[in-house]
N, C-alpha and C positions, 0 to 999 in steps of 0.2 A: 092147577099144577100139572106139568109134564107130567105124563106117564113113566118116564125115564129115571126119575129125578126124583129120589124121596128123600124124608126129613133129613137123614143123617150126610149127604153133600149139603146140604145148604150150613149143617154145622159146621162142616169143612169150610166153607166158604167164607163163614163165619170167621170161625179164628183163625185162618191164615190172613184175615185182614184185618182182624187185633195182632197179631203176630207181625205185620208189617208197620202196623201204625206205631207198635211198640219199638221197634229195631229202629224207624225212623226218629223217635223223640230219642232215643239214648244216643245215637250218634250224634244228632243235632246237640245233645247236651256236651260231648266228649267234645267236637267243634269247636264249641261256645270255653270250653273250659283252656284247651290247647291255644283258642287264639287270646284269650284274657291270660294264660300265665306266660303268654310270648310276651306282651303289650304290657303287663305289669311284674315284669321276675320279684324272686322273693327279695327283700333288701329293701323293698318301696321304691326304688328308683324307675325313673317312666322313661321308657323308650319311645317316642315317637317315630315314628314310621318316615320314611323318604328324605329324613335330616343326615347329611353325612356325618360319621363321627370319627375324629381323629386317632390312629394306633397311637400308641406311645411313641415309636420309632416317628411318625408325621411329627408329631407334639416337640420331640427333640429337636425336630429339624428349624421347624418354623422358631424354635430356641433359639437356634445356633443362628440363622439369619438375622433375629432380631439383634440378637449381639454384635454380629459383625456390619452391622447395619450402625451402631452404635446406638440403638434405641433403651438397651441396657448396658448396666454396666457388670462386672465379673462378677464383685458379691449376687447379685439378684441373678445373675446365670446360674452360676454354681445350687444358689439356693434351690431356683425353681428345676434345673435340671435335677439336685437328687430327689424331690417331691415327686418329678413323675419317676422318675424307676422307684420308688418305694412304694 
């Protein structure tokens, strides 16, 4: 042992590196926790990451094309248009 250097720095030494190994699991935990309640919100519903998803406003659009495309007819417009704004 150093002449410099007695017991009570090495206890320093000690638990400032429980005190970091500690601070490093809680974070990793909080991490762990923020990116599973992004990836899974409450409702159950799963968002997957990198998939586009349609606003409502898209959703109406791609409606109204399909209508005027004649791929539907008015009943199923009307219908499917009020489902997405409710």
């Amino acid at each position: 042992m150093q002449p410099y250097m007695d017991h009570s720095v090495y206890f320093w030494i000690s638990a400032m590196t429980r005190l970091a190994v500690l601070v490093l699991f809680v974070v990793a935990i909080v991490l762990l926790v923020r990116y599973l309640s992004h990836r899974y919100p409450a409702g159950g519903h799963f968002h997957a990451h990198g998939t586009a998803q349609l606003p409502p406003s898209g959703a109406i659009q791609i409606l109204e094309e399909r209508f005027a495309r004649g791929e539907i007819d008015a009943d199923e417009f009307k219908s499917r248009k009020d489902a997405l704004r409710s």
